[in-house]
C-alpha positions in Angstrom: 16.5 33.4 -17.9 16.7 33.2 -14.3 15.7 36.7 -13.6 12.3 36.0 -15.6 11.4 32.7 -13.6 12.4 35.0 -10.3 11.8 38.0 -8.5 15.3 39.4 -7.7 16.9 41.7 -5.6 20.2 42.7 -4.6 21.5 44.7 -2.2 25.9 44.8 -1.6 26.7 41.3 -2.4 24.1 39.9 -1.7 21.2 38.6 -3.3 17.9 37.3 -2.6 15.5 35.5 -4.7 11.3 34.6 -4.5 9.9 32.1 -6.8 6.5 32.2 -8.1 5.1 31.1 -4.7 7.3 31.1 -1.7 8.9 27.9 -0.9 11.4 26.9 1.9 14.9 28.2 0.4 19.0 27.7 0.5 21.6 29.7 1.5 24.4 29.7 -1.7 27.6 31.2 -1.5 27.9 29.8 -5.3 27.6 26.3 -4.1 24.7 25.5 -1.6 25.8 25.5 2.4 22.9 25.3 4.7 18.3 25.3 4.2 16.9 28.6 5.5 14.6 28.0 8.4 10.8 26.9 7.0 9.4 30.0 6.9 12.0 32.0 4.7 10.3 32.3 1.2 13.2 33.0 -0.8 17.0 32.3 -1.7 19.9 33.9 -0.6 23.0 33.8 -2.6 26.2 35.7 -1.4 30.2 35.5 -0.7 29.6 33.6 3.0 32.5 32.7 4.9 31.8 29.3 5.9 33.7 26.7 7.3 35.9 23.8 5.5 33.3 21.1 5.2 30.9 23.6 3.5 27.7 22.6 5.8 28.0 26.1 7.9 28.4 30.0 7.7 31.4 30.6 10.0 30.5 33.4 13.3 32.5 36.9 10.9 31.9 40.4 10.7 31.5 39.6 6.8 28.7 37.5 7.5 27.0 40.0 9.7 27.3 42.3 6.9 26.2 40.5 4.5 23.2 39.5 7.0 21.9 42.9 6.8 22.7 43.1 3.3 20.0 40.1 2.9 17.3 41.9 5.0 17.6 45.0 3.2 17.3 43.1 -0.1 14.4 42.0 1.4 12.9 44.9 2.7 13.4 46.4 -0.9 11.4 43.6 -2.1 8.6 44.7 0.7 8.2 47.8 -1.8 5.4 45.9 -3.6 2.5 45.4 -2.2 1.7 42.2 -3.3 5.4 40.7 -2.9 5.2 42.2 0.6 1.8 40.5 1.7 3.9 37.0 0.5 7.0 37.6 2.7 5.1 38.7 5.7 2.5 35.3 5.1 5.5 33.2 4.8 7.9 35.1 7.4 5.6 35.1 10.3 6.9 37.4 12.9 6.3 34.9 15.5 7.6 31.5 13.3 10.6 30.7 15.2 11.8 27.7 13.0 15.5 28.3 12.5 16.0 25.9 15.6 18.1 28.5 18.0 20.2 29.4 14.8 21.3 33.0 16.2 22.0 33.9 12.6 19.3 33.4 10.6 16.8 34.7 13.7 18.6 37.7 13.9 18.1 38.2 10.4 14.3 36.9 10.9 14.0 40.1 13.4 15.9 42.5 11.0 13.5 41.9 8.5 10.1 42.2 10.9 12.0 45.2 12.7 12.6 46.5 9.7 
């Protein structure tokens, strides 16, 4: 059961998952795309729009959506304490490893502005 090896949460269509101790994770949209930068503890899964070859989230208003679907999820997650204390060990507010991806740093800040 994957829910019992993972702590999930879902917000819209999207979903994010932590592992017993955070680890660098993958963006899915069933299939894998893309590695999260370093310091994102968890794994996304969602309907991305990417394009043809697979390896990239194309620039959509879905995937903005589904951005801030992702931080909320993970923002939920904040709700316990101890969970919370992981994300913010692993997300360091001033980590800026997602190597100018505008995407995935603007979902970085939604999650520390959060």
């Amino acid at each position: 059961n994957v829910d019992a090896a993972y702590r999930v949460f879902r917000r819209g269509d999207a979903v994010v998952a932590f592992g017993e101790t955070p680890a660098r994770g993958w963006a899915h949209a069933t299939l894998p795309i893309c590695a999260l930068p370093r310091s994102f503890g968890f794994s996304v899964n969602a309907p991305f729009d990417v394009v043809a070859s697979r390896g990239a989230l194309r620039t959509s208003a879905a995937n903005v959506q589904l951005r801030q679907q992702i931080s909320g999820a993970v923002l939920d997650a904040c709700q316990d304490d101890e969970l919370r204390a992981e994300i913010f060990d692993f997300l360091k507010p001033d980590d800026d490893d997602d190597n100018g991806d505008a995407f995935w740093g603007a979902c970085r800040r939604e999650i520390v502005d959060g």
